[in-house]
C-alpha positions as CSV (number, residue, x, y, z in Angstrom):
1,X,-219.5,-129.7,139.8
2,X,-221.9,-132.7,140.0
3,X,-221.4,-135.9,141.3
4,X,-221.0,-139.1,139.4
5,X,-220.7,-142.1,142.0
6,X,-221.7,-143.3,144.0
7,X,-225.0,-144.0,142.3
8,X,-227.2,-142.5,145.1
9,X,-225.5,-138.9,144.9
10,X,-225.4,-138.9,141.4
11,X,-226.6,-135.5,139.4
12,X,-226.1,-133.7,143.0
13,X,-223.9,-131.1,143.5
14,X,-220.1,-131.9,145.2
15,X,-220.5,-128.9,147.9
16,X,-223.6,-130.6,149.2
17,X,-223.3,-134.0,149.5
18,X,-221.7,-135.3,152.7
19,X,-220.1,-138.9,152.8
20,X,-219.1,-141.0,155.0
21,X,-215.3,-142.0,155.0
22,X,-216.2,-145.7,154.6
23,X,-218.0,-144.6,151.1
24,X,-215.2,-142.4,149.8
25,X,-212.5,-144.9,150.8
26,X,-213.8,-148.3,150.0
27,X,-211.1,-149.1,147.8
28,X,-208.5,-148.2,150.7
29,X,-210.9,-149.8,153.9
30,X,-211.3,-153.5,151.5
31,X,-207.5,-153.0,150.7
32,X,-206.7,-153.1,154.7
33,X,-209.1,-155.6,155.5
34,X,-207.3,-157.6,152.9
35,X,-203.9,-157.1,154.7
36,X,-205.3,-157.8,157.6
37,X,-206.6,-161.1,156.7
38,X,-203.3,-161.9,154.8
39,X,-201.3,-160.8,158.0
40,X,-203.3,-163.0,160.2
41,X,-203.4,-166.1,158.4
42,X,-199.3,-165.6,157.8
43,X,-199.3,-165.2,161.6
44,X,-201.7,-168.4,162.2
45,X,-199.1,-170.0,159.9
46,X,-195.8,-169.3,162.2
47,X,-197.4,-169.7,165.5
48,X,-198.4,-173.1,164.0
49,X,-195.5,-174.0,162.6
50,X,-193.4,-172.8,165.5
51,X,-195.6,-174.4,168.2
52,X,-195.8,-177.5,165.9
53,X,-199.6,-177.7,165.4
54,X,-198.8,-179.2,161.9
55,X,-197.2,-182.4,164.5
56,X,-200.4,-181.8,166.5
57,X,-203.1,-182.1,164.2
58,X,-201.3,-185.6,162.8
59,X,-201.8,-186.5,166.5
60,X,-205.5,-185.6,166.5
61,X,-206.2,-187.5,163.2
62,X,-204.5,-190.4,164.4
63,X,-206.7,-190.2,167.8
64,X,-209.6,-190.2,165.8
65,X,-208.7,-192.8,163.6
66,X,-207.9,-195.3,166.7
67,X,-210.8,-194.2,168.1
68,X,-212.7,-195.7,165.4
69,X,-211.4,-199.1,165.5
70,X,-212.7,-201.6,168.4
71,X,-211.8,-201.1,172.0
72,X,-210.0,-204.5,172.5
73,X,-208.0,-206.4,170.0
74,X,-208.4,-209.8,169.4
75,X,-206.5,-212.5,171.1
76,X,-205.8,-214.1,167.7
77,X,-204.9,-210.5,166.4
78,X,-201.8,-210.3,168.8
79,X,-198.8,-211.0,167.5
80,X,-195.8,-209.9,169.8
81,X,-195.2,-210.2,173.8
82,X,-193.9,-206.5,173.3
83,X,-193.2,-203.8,171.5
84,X,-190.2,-201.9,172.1
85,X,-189.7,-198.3,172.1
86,X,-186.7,-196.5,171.8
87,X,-184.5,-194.0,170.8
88,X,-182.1,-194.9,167.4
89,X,-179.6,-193.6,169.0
90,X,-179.8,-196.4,171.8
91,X,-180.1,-199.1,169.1
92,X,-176.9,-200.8,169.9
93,X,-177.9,-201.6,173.4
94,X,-181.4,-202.2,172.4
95,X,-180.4,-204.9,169.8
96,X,-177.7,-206.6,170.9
97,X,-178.7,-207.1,174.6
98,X,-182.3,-206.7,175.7
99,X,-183.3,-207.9,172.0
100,X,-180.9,-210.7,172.5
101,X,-182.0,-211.5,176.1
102,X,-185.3,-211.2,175.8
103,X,-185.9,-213.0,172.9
104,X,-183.3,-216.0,173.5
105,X,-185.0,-216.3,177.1
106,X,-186.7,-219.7,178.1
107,X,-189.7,-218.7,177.0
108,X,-189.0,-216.8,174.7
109,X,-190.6,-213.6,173.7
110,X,-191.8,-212.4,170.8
111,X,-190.7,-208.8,170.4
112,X,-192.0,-206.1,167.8
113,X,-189.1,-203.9,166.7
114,X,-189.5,-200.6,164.4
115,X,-186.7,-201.7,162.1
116,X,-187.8,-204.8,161.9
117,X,-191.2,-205.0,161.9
118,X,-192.4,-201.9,160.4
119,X,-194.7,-201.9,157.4
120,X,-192.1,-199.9,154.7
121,X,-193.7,-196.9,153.0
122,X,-196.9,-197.2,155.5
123,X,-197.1,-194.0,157.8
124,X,-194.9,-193.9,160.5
125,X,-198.5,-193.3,163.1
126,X,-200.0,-196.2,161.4
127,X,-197.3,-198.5,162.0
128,X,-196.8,-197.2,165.7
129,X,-200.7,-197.7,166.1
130,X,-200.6,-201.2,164.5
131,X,-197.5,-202.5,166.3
132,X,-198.9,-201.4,169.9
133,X,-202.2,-203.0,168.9
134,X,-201.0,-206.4,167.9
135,X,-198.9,-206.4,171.6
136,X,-199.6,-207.2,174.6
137,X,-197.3,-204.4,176.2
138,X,-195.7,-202.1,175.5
139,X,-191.9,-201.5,177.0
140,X,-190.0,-198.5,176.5
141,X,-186.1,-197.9,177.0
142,X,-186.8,-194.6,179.1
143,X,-183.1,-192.1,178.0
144,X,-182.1,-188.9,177.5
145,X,-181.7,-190.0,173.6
146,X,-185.5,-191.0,173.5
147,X,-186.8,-188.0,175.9
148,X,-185.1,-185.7,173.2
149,X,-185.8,-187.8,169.9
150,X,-188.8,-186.1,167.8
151,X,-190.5,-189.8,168.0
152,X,-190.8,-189.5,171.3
153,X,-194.3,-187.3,170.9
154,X,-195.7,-190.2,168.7
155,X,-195.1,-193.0,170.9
């Protein structure tokens, strides 16, 4: 018998030619590399998705986008004494007494509110960014409810 492939055996007979396993099996070894490259990314995939890098990478595009803008806002670019953060959950108490104290206080101050002041259908980062930017502080109502809430990591 004489060998047909690969082209460099060719016409030379089967009991003399010696080949490597990575030329008799190429089929099989780019198969398994295949998997392995499948397997990998799926794996990539989980980790990120169960170590939320999805959440992560929002958070570096955001950095980078604030890092672009200017260092210091202008003074005629602020807007609120404060913007308030905290958990929906503690809305109630947020609303109707701090809100209510703060703002009816002699003087009084201007406070930036999600539900309230929030650009609707603008992303949620964007809006966080924006808000902090046009304040002069920033005060947040520190409980459980906003330690555990998944808007917590943005803010």
């Amino acid at each position: 018998y004489l060998c047909d492939s690969p082209s460099h055996v060719r016409g030379q007979r089967v009991l003399d030619v010696r080949l490597s396993a990575s030329e008799c099996h190429r089929v099989a070894l780019a198969s398994g590399v295949c998997c392995a490259l499948f397997l990998l990314i799926l794996l990539t995939g989980g980790l990120c998705h169960r170590f939320h890098g999805v959440w992560y990478l929002k958070m570096m595009w955001a950095w980078l986008q604030a890092k672009r803008k200017p260092r210091k806002a202008l003074c005629r670019d602020i807007c609120y004494d404060a913007f308030v953060s905290y958990s929906e959950r503690d809305s109630h108490w947020v609303e109707n007494l701090l809100v209510q104290e703060l703002e009816n206080w002699e003087p009084p101050f201007k406070l930036c509110l999600h539900k309230r002041d929030f650009v609707p259908g603008k992303w949620i980062i964007d809006n966080i960014i924006d808000c902090i930017e046009k304040s002069h502080k920033t005060v947040f109502v520190l409980s459980e409810n906003f330690v555990r809430s998944e808007w917590c990591k943005y803010e």
